[in-house]
C-alpha positions as CSV (number, residue, x, y, z in Angstrom):
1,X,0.0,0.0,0.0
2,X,1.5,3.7,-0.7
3,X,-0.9,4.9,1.9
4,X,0.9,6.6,5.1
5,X,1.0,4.8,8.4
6,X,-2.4,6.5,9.4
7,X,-3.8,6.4,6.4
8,X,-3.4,2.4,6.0
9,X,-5.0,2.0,9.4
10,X,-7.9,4.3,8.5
11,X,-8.5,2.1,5.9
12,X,-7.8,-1.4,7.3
13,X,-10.3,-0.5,10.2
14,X,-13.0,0.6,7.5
15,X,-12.5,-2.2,5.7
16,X,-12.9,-4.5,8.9
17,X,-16.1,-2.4,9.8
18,X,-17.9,-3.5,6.4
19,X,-18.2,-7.2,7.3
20,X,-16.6,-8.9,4.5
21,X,-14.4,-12.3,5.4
22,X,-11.2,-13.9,3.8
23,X,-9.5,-15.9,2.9
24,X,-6.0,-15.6,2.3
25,X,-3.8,-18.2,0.1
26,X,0.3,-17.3,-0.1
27,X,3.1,-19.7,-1.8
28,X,6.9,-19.1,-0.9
29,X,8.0,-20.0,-4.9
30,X,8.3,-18.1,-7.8
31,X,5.6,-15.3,-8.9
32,X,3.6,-17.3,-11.9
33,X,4.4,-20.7,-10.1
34,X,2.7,-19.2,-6.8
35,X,0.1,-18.1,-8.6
36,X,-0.8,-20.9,-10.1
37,X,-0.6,-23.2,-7.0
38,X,-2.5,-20.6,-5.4
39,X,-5.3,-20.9,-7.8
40,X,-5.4,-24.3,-8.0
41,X,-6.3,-24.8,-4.0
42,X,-8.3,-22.0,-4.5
43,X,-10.6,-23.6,-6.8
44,X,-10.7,-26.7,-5.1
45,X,-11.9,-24.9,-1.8
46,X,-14.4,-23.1,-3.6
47,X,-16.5,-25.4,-5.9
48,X,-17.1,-27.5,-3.4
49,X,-18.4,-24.5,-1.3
50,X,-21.1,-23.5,-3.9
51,X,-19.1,-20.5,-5.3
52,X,-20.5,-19.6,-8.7
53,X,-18.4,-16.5,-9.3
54,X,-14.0,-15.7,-9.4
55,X,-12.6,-12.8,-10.2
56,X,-9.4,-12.1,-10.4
57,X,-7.4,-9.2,-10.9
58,X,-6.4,-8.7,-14.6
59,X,-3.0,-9.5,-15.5
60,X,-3.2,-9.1,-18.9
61,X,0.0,-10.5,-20.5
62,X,-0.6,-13.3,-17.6
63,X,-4.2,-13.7,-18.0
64,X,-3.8,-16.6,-20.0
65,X,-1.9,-19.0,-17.2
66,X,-5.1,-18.2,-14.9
67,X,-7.2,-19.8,-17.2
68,X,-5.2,-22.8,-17.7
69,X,-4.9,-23.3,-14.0
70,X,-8.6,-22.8,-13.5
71,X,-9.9,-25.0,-16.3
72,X,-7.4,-27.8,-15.1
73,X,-8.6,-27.5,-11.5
74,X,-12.2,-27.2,-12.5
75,X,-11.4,-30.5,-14.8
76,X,-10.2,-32.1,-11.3
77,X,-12.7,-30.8,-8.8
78,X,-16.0,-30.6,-11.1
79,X,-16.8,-28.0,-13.0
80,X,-20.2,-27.0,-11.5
81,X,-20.9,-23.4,-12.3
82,X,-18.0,-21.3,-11.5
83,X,-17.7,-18.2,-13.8
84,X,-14.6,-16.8,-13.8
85,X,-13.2,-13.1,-14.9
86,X,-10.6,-10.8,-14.9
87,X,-11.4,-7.2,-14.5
88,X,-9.4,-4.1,-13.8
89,X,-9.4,-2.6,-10.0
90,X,-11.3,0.4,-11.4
91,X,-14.0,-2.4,-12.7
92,X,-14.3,-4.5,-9.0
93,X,-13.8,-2.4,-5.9
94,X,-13.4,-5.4,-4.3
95,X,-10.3,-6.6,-5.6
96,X,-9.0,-3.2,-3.5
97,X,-10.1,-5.4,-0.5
98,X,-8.3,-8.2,-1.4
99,X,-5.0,-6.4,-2.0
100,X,-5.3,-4.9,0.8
101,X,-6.1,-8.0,3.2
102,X,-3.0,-9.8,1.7
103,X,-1.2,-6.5,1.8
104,X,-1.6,-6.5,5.6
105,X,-1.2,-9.9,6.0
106,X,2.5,-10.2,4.1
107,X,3.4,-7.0,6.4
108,X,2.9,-9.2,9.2
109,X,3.0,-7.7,12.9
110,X,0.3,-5.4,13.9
111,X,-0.8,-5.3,10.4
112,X,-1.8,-8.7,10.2
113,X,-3.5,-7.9,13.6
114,X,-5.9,-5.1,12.6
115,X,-7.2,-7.5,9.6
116,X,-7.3,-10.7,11.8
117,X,-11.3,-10.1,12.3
118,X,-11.9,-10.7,9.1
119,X,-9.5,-13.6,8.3
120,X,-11.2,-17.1,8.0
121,X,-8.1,-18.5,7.1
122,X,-4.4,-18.1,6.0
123,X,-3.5,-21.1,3.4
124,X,0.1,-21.4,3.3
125,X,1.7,-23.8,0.2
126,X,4.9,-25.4,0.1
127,X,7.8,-24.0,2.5
């Protein structure tokens, strides 16, 4: 986040406020590896779960290694009805959330703390 100290808090705690739970998923390898990985356990958590719509932040050169590793996992864990997108920030507000949830989460410390409320789980991969 480029927001100052105070400014970060301000928005954590609004953020917190509003409800909203997540669920975070991190890998330790590469970027596109992690990603992958990530989005493999991701959709095998979800489908299950009844989730009919993903989206992901757009990538765009990228976009097209989210789609494999979705349509592989989907292949594995039923395809059911997910939809999945990729939009631009500007497009979902909520992938501001999201940044900002993992955001505090990587920073670790009392960062991790504010955003804790809202956490239903931290999936860690490999390491």
């Amino acid at each position: 986040m480029k927001e100052s100290e105070a400014r970060r808090r301000t928005l954590l705690a609004a953020l917190v406020s509003t409800g909203i739970r997540a669920r975070v998923y991190s890998c330790p390898t590469a970027t596109g590896e992690a990603r992958t990985a990530c989005l493999t356990v991701l959709v095998a958590d979800i489908v299950p779960a009844g989730a009919r719509r993903l989206v992901l932040e757009s990538r765009e050169s990228m976009n097209h290694r989210d789609v494999q590793a979705i349509n592989s996992a989907l292949r594995k864990h039923g395809e059911g009805r997910l939809e999945y997108l990729h939009l631009r920030p500007h497009e979902e507000p909520l992938l501001w959330a999201a940044d900002a949830v993992t955001w505090a989460v990587g920073a670790g410390g009392d960062w991790r703390r504010r955003v804790a409320p809202m956490l239903d789980e931290h999936v860690r991969l490999g390491g």
